[in-house]
N, C-alpha and C positions, 0 to 999 in steps of 0.2 A: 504493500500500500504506500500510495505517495501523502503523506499527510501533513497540510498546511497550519501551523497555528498564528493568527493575529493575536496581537499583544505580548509580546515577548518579554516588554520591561516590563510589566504589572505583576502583582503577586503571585499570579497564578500561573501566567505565563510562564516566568522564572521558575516555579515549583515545578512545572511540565517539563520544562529543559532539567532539570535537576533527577526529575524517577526515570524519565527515558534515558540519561548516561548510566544512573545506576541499573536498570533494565541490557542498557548494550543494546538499545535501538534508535541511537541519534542517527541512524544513516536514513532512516521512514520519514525523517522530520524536515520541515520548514519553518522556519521560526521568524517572523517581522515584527516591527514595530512600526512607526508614526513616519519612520524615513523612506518608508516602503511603500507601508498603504495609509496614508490619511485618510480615515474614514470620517471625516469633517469634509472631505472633498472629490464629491463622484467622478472627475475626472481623473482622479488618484485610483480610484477602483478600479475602474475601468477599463486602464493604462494596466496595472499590476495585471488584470485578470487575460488582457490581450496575450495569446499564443502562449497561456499556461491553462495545464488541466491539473484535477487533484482528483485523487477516490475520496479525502475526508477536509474538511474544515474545521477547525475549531473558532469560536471568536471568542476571544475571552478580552477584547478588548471594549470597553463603554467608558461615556463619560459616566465619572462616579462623585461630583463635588456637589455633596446635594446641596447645601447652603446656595453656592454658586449656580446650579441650575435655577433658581428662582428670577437673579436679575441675567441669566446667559441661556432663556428657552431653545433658541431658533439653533444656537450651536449644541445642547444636550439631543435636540431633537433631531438635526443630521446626523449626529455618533449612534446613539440611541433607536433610534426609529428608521430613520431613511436611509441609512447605509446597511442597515439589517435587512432591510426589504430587498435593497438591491443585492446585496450578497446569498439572498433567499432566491432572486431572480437566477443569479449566476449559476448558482449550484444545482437548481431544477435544471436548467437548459444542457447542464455538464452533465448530467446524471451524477451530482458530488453529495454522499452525506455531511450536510452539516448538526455538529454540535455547539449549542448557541447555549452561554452563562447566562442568567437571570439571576434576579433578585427578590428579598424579603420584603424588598418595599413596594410589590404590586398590593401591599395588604395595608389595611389604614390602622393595624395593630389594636383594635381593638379587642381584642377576641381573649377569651379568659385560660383558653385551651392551645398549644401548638398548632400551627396550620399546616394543614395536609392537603393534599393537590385537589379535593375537593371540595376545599374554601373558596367563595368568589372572591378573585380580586377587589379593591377601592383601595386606589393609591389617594394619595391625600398628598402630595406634593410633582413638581414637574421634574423630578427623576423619578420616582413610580411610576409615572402618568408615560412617560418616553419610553422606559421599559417594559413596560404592558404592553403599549403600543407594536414593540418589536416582537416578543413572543406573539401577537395576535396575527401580524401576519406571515411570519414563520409559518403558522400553521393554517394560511388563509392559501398562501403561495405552494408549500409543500404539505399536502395532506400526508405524505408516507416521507421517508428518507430524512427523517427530522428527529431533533433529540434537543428538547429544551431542561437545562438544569437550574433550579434556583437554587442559592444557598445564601445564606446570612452572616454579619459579623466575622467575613473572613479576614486572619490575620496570617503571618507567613512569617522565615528568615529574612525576606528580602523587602526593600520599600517602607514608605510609611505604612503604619496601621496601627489600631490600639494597641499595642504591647507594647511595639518601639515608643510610643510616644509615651506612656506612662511611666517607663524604665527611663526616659529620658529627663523627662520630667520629676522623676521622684529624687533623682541624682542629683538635678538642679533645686530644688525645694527641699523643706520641712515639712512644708504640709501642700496635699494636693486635695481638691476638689471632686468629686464625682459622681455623677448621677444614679440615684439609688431607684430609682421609680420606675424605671424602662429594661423589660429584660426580651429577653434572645438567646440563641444556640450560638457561641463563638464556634467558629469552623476551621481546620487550620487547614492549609491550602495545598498542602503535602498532602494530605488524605484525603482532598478531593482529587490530585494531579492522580492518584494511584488509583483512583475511581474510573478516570478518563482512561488511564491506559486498561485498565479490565476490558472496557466498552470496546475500545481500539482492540484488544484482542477477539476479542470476540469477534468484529466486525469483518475479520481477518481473517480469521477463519470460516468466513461464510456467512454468517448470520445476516438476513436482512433485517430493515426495519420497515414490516407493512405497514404500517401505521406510526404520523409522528407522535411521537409520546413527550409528556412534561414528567418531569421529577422532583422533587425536592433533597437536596442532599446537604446534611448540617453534620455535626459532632454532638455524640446522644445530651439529650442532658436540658436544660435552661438556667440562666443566670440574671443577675442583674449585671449593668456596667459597674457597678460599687463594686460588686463581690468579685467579679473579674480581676479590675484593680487593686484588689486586695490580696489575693492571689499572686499576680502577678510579680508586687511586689516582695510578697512572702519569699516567694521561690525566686528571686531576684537577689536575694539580702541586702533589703535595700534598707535603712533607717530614716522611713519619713510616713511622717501620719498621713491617714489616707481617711479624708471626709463623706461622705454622704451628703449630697441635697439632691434637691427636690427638683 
């Protein structure tokens, strides 16, 4: 299998490049980032996908600054939405499986109970709202040969994410701050890469996919962010009080 992955520099990406050397299958792989294919810019698509074919795609590339999606819609919404569609396009016309990353924030977290793939959506900001968007027609474009995964609160070795930043910050501070009210599945990003290459096996050996399926893939468990960084900290050895608000 020739197998392309978008987002090389992101968590996930890097964690992909990392189980496939320890695997001894970096020679199946393509790895890009932002210099390759802007997915901010369809003619960037478009250009990459000329006079190249792939059997798998992975994207694990989105905008993810959700703060910043609120005043920067029209750019979440091209990475997010419109360049997922058209990479939906490509991949249907190639006959290529794509596997497309999602998120926890198609859901507006209400819910008292974990969400399972039989939750309705309600994103309640304009990254949900962009992400939604992408899985809906993922699955509008390719009814079969499609594989959407959601996961939450993914951290990694590589990159910013809450771990780095709280270990960062506790080393700089006495006392840090943190949100005790909002919980989730921290995911580490190693254990989904190992997830994708199962998939990738499998696909390899034959298996098709008649039908496109959504997933949900987390690390067992839920937390709050407080208890996370408290944790974190713990097994950190760090010496700095770690707050709770609201």
């Amino acid at each position: 299998m020739k197998i392309l992955v978008i987002g090389k520099d992101g968590q996930l990406g890097r964690s992909i490049q990392k189980q496939v050397l320890n695997e001894h299958q970096a020679d199946k792989f393509i790895f890009v980032g932002r210099s390759s294919i802007d997915l901010s810019q369809t003619i960037s698509i478009n250009n990459f996908f000329r006079n190249k074919s792939f059997d798998l795609v992975i994207n694990c590339a989105a905008y993810t600054e959700v703060d910043n999606a609120e005043k920067e819609f029209e750019l979440a919404n091209l990475i997010n939405y419109k360049a997922v569609e058209l990479l939906a396009k490509i991949s249907k016309k190639n006959n290529t499986t794509l596997i497309h990353i999602s998120t926890d924030y198609v859901f507006d977290g209400r819910s008292e109970i974990s969400y399972d793939e039989i939750h309705q959506p309600n994103p309640i900001n304009v990254y949900g709202k962009t992400k939604l968007l992408g899985e809906e027609i993922i699955k509008d474009l390719m009814p079969k040969n499609a594989i959407i995964i959601r996961t939450s609160w993914l951290y990694s070795d590589f990159g910013k994410n809450f771990v780095d930043s709280i270990i960062r910050n506790a080393k700089q501070q006495d006392k840090i701050n943190v949100i005790n009210d909002q919980f989730g599945s921290p995911t580490y990003a190693g254990d989904l890469a190992k997830v994708l290459c199962k998939i990738i096996n499998a696909l390899s050996k034959g298996q098709i996919i008649d039908k496109t399926e959504l997933y949900h893939f987390s690390n067992e468990g839920n937390t709050s962010w407080y208890e996370f960084a408290c944790e974190i900290v713990k097994l950190a050895e760090i010496d700095c009080n770690v707050t709770p608000i609201s």
